[in-house]
Backbone bond lengths (Angstrom), bond angles and torsions (degrees), N, CA, C in turn:
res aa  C-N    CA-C-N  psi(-1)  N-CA   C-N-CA  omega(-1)  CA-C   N-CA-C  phi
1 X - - - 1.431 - - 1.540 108.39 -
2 X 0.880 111.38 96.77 1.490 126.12 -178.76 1.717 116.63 -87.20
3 X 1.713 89.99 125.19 1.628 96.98 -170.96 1.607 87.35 -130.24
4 X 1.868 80.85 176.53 1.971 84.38 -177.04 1.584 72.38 176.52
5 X 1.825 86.37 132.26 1.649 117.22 169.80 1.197 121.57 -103.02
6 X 1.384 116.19 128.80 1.541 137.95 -150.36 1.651 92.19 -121.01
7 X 1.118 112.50 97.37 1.923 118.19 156.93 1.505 106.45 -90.77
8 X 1.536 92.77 133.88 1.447 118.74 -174.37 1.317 100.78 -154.53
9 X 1.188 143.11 138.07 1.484 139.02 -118.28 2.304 67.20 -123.82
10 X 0.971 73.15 149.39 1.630 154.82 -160.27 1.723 108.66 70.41
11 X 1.282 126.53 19.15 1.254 133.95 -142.60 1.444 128.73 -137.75
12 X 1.212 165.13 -167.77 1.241 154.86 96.58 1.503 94.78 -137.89
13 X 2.020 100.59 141.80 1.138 112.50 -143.70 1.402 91.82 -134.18
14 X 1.195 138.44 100.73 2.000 130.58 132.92 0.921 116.02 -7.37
15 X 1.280 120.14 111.88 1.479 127.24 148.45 1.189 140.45 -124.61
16 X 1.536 110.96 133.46 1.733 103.60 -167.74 1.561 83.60 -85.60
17 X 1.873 91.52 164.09 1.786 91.98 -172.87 1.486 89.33 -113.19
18 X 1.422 118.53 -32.78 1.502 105.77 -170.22 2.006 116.04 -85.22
19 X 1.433 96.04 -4.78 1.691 95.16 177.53 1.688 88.35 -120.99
20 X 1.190 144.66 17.39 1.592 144.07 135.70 1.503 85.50 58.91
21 X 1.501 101.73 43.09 2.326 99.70 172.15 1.673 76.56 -136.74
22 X 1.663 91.49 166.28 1.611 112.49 -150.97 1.822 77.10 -122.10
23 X 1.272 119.48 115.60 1.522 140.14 -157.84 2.197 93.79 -100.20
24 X 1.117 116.33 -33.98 1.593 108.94 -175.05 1.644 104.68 -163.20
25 X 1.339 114.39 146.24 1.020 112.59 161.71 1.520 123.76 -145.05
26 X 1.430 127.79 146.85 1.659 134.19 -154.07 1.736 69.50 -129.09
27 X 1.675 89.53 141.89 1.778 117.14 134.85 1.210 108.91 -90.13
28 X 1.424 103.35 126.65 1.226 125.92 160.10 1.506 117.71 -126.21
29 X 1.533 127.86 166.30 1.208 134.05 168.27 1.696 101.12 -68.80
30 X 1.317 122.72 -169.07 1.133 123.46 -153.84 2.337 93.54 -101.83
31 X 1.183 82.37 85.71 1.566 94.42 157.23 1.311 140.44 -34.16
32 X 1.909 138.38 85.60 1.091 140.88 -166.67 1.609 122.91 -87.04
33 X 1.273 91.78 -40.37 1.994 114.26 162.22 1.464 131.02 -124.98
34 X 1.291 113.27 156.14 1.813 109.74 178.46 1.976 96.80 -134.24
35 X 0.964 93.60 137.39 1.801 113.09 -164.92 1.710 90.67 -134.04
36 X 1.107 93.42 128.10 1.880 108.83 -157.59 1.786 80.13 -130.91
37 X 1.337 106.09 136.80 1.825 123.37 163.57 1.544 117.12 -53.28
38 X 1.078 108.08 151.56 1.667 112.83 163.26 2.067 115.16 -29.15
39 X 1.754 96.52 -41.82 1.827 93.36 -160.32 1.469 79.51 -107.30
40 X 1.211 155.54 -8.27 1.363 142.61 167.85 1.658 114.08 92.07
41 X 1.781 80.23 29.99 1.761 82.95 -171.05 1.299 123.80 -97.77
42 X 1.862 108.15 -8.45 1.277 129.32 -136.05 2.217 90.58 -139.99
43 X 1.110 100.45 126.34 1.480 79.36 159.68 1.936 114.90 -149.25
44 X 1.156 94.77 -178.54 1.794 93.66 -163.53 1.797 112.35 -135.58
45 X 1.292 72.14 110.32 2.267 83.49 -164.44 1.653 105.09 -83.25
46 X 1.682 117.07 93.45 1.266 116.84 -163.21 1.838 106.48 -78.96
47 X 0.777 130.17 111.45 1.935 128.22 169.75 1.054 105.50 -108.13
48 X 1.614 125.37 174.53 1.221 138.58 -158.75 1.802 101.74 -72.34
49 X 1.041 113.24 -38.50 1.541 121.82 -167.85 1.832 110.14 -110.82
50 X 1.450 103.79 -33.91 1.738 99.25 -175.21 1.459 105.71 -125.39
51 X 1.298 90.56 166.81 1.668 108.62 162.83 1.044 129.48 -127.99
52 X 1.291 120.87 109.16 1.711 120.15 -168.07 1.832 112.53 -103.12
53 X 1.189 113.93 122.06 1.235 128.77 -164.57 1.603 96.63 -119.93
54 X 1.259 107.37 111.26 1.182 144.06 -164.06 1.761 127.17 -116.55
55 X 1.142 154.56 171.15 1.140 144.93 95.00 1.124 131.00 -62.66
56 X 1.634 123.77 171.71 1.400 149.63 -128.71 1.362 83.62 -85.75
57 X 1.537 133.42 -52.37 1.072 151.90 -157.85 1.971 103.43 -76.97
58 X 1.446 108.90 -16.96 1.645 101.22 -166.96 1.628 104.23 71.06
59 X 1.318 135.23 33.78 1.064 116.20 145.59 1.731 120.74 -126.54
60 X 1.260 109.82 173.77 1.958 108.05 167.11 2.098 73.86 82.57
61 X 1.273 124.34 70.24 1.579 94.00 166.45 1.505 108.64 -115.76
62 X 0.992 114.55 160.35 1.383 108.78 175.58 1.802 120.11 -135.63
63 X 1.071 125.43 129.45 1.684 126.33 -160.84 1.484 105.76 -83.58
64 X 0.953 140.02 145.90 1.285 149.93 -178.01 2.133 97.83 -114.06
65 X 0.615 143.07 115.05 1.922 123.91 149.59 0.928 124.43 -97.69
66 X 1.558 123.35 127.66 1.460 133.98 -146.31 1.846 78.04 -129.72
67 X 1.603 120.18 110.05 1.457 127.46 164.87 1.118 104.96 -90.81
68 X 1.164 120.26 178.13 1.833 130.37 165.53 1.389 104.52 -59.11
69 X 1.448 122.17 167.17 1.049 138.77 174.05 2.013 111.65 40.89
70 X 1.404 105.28 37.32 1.454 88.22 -179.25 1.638 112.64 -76.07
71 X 1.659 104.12 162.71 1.736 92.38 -173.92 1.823 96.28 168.10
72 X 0.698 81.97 179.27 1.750 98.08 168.19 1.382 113.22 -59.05
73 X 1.414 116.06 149.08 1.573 134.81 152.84 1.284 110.37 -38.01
74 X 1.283 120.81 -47.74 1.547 115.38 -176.57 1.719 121.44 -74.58
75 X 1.402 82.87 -6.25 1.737 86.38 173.82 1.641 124.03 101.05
76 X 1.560 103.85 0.14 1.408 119.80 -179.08 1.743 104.18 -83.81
77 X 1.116 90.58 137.70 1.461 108.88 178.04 1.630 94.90 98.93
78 X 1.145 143.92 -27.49 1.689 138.53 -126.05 2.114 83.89 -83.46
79 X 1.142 109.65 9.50 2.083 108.00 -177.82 1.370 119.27 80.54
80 X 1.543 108.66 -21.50 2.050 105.41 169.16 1.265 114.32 -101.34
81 X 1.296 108.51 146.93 1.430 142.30 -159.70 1.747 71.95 -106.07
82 X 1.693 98.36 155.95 1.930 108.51 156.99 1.736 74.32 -144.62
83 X 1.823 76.52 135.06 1.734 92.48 177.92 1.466 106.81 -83.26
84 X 1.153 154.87 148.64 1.550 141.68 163.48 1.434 90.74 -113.98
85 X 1.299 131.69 150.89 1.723 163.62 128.77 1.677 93.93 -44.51
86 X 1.132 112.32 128.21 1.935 106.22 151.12 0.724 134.96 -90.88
87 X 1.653 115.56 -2.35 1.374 103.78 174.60 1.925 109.15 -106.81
88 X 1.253 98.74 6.50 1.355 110.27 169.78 1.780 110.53 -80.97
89 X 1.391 106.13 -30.81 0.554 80.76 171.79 1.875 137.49 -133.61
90 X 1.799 82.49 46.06 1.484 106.27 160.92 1.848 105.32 105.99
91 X 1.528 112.81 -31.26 1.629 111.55 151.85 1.064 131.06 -45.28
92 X 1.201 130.94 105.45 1.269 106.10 155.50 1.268 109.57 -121.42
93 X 1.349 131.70 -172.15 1.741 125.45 179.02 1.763 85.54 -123.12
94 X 1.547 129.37 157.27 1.173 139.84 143.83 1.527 113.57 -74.50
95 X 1.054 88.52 141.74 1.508 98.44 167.95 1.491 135.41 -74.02
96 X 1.765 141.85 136.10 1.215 127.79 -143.78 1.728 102.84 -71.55
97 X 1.903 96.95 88.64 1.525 101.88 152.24 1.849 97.56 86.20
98 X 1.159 118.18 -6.58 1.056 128.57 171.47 1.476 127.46 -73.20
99 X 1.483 102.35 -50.86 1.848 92.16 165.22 1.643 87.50 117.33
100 X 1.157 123.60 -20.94 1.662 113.19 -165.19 1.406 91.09 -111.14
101 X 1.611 100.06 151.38 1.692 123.76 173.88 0.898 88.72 -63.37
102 X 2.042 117.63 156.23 0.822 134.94 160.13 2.011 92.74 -102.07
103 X 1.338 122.71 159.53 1.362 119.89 166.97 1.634 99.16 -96.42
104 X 1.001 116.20 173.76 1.423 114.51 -179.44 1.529 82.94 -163.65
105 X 1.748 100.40 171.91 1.336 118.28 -171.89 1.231 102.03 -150.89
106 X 1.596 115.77 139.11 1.514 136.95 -147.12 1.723 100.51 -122.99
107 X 1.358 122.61 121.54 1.268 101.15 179.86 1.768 88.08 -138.61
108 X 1.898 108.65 119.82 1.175 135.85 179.51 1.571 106.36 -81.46
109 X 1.132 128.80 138.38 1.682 123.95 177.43 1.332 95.14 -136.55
């Protein structure tokens, strides 16, 4: 029984190929990849912003939304680096036995 999924924006659509009738259809955002499970039971509708995790069939789906900068409260993951100076900001390292600062550079994510 041969099927094949047709994305067409606002949509992705089931299709039987040998009865040429459209068996289920999900809205989705505009779909770039499909990531199918080990047993092919399970599949994963990748778009710019969501992830819809689905079965084979297009039903049971559930949306994930993936925005910019997602991440922790503390701000990790959010994509900016803050450069720090060390000696700005009061680090410095000595140098081996030498007597001179080393500068060093601090990078917060």
């Amino acid at each position: 029984m041969p099927h094949l999924f047709c994305s067409v924006h606002p949509q992705v659509t089931l299709f039987d190929v040998q009865q040429r009738t459209s068996l289920a259809e999900l809205p989705t955002p505009p779909v770039k990849y499909v990531v199918w499970n080990a047993d092919m039971s399970m599949v994963a509708l990748l778009s710019k912003h969501a992830i819809i995790i689905t079965d084979k069939k297009l039903q049971n789906a559930q949306t994930v939304r993936a925005g910019h900068g997602g991440g922790e409260a503390s701000g990790a993951g959010s994509g900016r680096c803050k450069r720090e100076q060390g000696r700005a900001r009061g680090r410095v390292n000595e140098g081996a036995g030498t007597g001179r600062g080393v500068k060093e550079e601090v990078r917060t994510c």
